[in-house]
C-alpha positions in Angstrom: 80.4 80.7 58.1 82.4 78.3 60.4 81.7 77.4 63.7 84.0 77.1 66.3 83.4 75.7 69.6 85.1 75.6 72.6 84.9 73.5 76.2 86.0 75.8 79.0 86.8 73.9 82.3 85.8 75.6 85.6 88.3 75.5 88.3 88.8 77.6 91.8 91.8 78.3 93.6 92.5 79.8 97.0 95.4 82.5 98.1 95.9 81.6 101.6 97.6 84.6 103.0 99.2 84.7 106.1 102.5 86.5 108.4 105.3 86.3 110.1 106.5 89.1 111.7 104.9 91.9 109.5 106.2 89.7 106.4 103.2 88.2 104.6 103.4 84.7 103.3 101.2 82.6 100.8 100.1 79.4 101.1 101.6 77.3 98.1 101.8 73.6 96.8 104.4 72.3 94.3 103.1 71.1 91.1 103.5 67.1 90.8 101.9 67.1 88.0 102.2 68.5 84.3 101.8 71.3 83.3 104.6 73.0 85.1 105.9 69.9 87.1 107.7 71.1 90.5 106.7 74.9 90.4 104.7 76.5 92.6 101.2 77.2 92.3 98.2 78.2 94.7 95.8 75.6 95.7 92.9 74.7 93.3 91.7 72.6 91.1 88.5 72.0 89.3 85.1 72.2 90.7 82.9 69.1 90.5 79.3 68.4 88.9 76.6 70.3 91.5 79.7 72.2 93.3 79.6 75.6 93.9 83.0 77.4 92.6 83.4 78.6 96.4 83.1 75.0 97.9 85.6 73.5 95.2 88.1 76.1 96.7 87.2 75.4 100.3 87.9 71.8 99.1 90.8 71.6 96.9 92.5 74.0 99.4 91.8 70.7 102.2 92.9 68.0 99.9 96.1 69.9 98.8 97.0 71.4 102.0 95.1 69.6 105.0 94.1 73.4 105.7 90.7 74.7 106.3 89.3 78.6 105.2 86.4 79.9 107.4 86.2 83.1 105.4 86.7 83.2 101.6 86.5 86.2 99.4 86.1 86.2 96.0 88.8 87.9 94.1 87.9 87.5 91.1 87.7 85.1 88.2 90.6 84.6 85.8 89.4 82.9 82.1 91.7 84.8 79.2 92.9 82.3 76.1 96.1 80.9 77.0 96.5 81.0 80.6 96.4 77.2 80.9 98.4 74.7 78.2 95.6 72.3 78.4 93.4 74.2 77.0 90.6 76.9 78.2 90.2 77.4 81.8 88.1 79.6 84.1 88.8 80.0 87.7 87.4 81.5 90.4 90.1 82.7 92.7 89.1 83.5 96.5 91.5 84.5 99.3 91.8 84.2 103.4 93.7 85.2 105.6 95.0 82.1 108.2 96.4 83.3 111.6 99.9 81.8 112.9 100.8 80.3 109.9 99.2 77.0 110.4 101.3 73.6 109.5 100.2 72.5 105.7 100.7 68.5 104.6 100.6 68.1 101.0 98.0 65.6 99.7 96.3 65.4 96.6 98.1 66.3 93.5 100.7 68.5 95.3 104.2 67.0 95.9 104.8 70.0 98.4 102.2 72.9 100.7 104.4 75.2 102.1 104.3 79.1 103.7 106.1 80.9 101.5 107.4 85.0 101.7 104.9 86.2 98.9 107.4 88.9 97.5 109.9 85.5 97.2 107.1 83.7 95.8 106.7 86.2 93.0 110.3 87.0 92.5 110.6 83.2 91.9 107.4 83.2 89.6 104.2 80.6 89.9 102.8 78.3 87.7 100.1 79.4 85.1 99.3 82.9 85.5 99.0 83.0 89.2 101.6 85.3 89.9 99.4 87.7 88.1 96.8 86.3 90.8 98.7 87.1 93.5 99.4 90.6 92.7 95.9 90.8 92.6 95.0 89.5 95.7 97.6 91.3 97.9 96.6 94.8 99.9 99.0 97.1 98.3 101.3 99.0 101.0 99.6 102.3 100.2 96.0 101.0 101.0 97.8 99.6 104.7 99.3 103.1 105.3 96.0 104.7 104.9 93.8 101.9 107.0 97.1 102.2 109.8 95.8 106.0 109.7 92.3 105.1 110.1 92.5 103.5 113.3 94.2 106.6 114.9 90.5 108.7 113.5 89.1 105.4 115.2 91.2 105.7 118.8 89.1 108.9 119.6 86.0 107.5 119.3 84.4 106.0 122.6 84.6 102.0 123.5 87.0 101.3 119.7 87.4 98.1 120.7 90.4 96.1 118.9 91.5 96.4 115.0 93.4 94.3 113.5 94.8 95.3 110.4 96.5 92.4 108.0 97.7 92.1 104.3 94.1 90.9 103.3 91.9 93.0 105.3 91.0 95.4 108.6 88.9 93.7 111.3 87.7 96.5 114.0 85.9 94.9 117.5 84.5 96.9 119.7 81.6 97.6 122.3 78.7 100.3 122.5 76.7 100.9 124.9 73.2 101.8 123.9 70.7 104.3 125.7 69.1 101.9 127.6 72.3 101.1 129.0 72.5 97.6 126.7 76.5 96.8 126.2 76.4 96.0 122.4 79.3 93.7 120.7 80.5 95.2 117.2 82.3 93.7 114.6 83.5 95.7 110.6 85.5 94.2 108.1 87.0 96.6 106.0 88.0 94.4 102.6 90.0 95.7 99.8 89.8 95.2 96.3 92.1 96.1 93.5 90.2 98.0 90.7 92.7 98.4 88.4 
């Protein structure tokens, strides 16, 4: 019998989502690097000895793009044969969702960090296989439509509060008050997930 071995490297990457007027945009650097010199790609890179795959995304996502995630959600993790030249690769992927679009300065290995339109992103096609990633991480428009109509069930009840409803997730805010007359702060976070 032969024996074949193997060294998978662990990476993480991060699909910074954001939005400018209704149009969402992801967070991108430019390759400067081979594979796939000046294309773009979402932050990552690999995760270091005693690193947690969720702090190597926080981290790459800073060093590439002087931007900081408070929240990151595991999207999944991406490891098929083939979906890196250099050999085997596993990464964990995570998105956010940063508000206003914040300013990104390339550092790192990226020549470029830029906000880009993410149906333009994938029309153009990323490096690797993270168009594929993308897909993945976006809210499709049907699962919007049916959160836009959730908030109208969640008008009628008392003290709603604010939702906000974006391509990554719905937020909902709002007050109770509680039978001893206590005012009670509320937060949900509705996330989605593509099954398929």
């Amino acid at each position: 019998m032969t024996e074949t071995t193997e060294t998978t490297r662990l990476t993480a990457d991060v699909v910074a989502l954001s939005d400018r007027g209704g149009v969402p945009h992801v967070l991108l650097i430019r390759r400067g690097w081979p594979p796939y010199t000046g294309m773009w790609a979402l932050p990552g890179g690999h995760i270091d000895a005693g690193e947690t795959a969720e702090d190597a995304a926080r981290r790459e996502l800073a060093e590439e793009t002087g931007l900081h995630a408070e929240d990151l959600t595991l999207v999944g993790v991406w490891a098929d044969p083939g979906r890196d030249p250099r050999g085997r690769y596993a990464s964990w992927v995570y998105r956010t969702h940063l508000y206003d679009l914040p300013t990104p300065t390339a550092g790192d290995d990226a020549a470029a960090a830029e906000w880009v339109p993410a149906a333009a992103a994938l029309a153009e096609g990323l490096a690797f296989d993270h168009s594929a990633i993308l897909r993945a991480a976006l809210v499709p428009q049907a699962v919007l439509t049916e959160l836009t109509e959730l908030t109208g069930v969640l008008d009628e009840i008392d003290h709603p509060g604010d939702i906000n409803i974006s391509d990554v997730d719905a937020r909902l805010f709002g007050t109770a008050v509680d039978a001893d007359g206590t005012e009670i702060a509320w937060t949900a976070t509705i996330t989605v997930t593509p099954t398929r």
